[in-house]
C-alpha positions in Angstrom: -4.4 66.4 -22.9 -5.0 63.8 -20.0 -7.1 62.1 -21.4 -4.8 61.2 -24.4 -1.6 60.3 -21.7 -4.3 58.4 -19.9 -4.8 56.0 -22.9 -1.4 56.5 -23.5 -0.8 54.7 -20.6 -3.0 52.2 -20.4 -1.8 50.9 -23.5 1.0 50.6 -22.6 0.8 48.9 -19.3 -1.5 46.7 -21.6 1.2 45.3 -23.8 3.8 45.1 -21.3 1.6 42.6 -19.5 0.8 40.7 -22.4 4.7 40.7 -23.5 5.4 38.7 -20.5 6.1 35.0 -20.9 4.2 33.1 -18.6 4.2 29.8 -19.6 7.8 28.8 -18.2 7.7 26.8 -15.3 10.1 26.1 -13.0 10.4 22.2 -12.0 11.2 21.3 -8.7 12.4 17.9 -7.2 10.9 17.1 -4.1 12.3 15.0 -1.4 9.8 12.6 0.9 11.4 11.6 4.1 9.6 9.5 7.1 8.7 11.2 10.3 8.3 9.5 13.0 6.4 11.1 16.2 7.2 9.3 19.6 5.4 11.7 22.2 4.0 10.7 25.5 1.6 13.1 26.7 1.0 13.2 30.6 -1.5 15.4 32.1 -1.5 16.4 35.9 -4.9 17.5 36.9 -4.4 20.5 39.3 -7.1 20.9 41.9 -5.7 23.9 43.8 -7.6 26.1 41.1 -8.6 29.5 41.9 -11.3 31.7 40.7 -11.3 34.4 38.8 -13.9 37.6 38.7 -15.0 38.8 36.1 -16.3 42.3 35.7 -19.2 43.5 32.9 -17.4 46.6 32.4 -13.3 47.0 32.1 -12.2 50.0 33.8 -15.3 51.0 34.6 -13.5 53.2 37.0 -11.1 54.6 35.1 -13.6 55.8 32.8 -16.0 57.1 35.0 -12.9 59.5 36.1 -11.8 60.3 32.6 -15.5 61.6 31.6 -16.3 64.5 33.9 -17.5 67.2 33.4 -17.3 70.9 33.8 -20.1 73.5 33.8 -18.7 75.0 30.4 -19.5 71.5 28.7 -23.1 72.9 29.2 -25.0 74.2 26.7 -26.3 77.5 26.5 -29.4 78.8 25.0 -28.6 82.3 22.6 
């Protein structure tokens, strides 16, 4: 029985897509205009730059706080 509504269904999602008419196109008019780009770029060189550190691990202490543990995360031996 699902097997049958299965083709059922596939046949006909199959002829609804081939019932569509795809060939229309819309046209569309398209309109050129001239752009004209008038930009002066000035660049200030900044020599009060400071220095930034930069650490291997991120939070490293943060996580070393979040992952302790207790004697119960031990195992034990049966």
């Amino acid at each position: 029985m699902k097997t049958i509504l299965t083709i059922i269904a596939v046949t006909f999602i199959g002829t609804m897509a081939m019932a569509q008419d795809i060939s229309r196109e819309s046209k569309v008019e398209t309109i050129t205009t001239d752009v004209v780009l008038d930009m002066d770029f000035q660049q200030a060189i900044r020599k009060d730059r400071k220095t930034a550190r930069l650490y291997k691990f991120k939070n490293s202490r943060v996580k070393q706080a979040l992952s302790f543990t207790t004697k119960k995360n031990k195992s034990i031996l049966a």
